[in-house]
C-alpha positions, 0 to 999 in steps of 0.5 A, a space after each residue: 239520661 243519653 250519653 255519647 261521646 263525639 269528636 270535632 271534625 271539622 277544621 276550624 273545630 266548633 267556631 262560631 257559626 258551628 257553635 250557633 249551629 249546634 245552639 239552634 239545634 239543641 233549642 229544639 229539644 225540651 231536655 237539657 243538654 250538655 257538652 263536656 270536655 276535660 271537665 269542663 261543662 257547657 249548656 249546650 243551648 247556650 252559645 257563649 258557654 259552648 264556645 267556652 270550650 274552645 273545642 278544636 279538631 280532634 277534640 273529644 266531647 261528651 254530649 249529656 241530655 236528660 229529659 222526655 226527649 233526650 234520645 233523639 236530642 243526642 242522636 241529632 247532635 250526634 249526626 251533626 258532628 258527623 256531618 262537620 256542622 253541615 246542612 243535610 239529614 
C-alpha cells in the first residue's frame, strides 16, 4: 500500500472536468485507489464518489492505492495535482 498526501490547487478546486480527469487516470491502473478528506472516502475511479468530496482549493487529500501498481498510481496522481489537472507529463 502507497500513501501521499496532496493539496487541490487549482481554483475551481476538483470540478467536474478535474473530477473526470483524475477518474481516467486512476482507471488506468489495476490497484485500488482512494482519496480521503475529513474522513470521508472517495473511489478514486469513480466520478460521482470523487466529487462527493467536494474538494475546493486548499483542501488537503490522502491519495491510497493498493495493488501490483500502486507506486506509480499515487506518483501519476500525485503529479496531476501538482500540474492543477492539466494536460502535460
Amino acid at each position: 500500500m502507497t500513501s501521499r498526501e496532496v493539496t487541490v490547487t487549482n481554483s475551481p478546486g476538483l470540478h467536474l472536468r478535474a473530477a473526470g480527469v483524475l477518474v481516467q487516470l486512476a482507471d488506468e491502473f489495476s490497484s485500488e485507489i482512494w482519496i480521503e478528506r475529513d474522513g470521508q472516502r472517495a473511489n478514486a475511479k469513480s466520478i460521482m464518489s470523487v466529487l462527493s468530496l467536494a474538494a475546493a482549493m486548499g483542501a488537503v487529500l490522502m491519495l491510497t492505492a493498493e495493488g501490483s501498481d500502486a507506486e506509480e498510481a499515487v506518483e501519476s496522481l500525485v503529479d496531476l495535482f501538482a500540474r492543477g489537472f492539466e494536460p502535460g507529463g
